[in-house]
C-alpha positions as CSV (number, residue, x, y, z in Angstrom):
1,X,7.5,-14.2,1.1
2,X,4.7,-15.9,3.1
3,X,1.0,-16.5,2.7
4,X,-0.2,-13.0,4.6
5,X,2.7,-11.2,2.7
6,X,1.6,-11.3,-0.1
7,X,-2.3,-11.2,0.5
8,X,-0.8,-7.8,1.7
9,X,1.2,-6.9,-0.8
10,X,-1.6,-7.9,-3.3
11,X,-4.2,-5.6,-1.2
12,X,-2.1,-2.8,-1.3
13,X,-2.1,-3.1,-5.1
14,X,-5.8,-2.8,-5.3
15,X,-6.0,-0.2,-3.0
16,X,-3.1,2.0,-4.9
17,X,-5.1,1.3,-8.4
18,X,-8.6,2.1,-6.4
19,X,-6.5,5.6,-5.0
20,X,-4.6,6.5,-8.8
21,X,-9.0,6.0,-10.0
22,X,-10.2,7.8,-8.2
23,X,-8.0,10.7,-8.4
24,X,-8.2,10.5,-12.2
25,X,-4.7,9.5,-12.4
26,X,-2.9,7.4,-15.1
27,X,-1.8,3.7,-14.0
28,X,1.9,3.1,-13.6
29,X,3.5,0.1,-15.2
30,X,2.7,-2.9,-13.4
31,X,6.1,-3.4,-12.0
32,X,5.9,0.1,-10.7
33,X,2.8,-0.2,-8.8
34,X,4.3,-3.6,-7.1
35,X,7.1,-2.0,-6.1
36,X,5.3,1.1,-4.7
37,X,3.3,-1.9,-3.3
38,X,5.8,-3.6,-1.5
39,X,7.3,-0.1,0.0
40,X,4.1,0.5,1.4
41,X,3.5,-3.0,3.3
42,X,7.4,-2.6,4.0
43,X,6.3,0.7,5.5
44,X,3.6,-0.3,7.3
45,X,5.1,-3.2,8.6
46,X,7.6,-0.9,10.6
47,X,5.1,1.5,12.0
48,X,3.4,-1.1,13.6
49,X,6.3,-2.6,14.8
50,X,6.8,0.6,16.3
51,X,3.7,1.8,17.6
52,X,1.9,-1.6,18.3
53,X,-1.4,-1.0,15.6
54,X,-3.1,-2.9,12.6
55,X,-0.9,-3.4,9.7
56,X,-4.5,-2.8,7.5
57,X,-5.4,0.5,9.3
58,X,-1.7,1.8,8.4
59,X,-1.4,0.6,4.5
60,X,-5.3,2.6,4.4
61,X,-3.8,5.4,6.1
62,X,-0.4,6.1,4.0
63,X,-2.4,5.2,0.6
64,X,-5.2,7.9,1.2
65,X,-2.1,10.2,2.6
66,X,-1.1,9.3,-1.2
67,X,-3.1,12.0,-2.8
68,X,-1.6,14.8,0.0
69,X,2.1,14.3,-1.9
């Protein structure tokens, strides 16, 4: 895994922690939220393959759809 990997993967850690928070939600295990983590830059990743936009602006956007599910 390279440099910006996992500067990714580590955001989208934070940001998952920041979203269970602040919706009053219990942390998962830790290996849990990395691999949740790692589905979500995974995820994100494709869509902008796909559609040509900011990996950042895609991992914000399915974390806050997060609390829809």
């Amino acid at each position: 895994m390279g440099f910006f990997r996992k500067q990714e993967n580590e955001l989208a850690v934070k940001l998952l922690k920041w979203q269970y928070n602040r919706m009053n939600l219990p942390l998962p295990d830790d290996a849990s939220l990395r691999s949740h983590a790692d589905r979500l830059v995974d995820d994100a990743h494709r869509i902008a393959k796909e559609k040509g936009s900011n990996v950042l602006g895609i991992l914000k956007e399915l974390i806050h759809d997060m609390k829809k599910k």
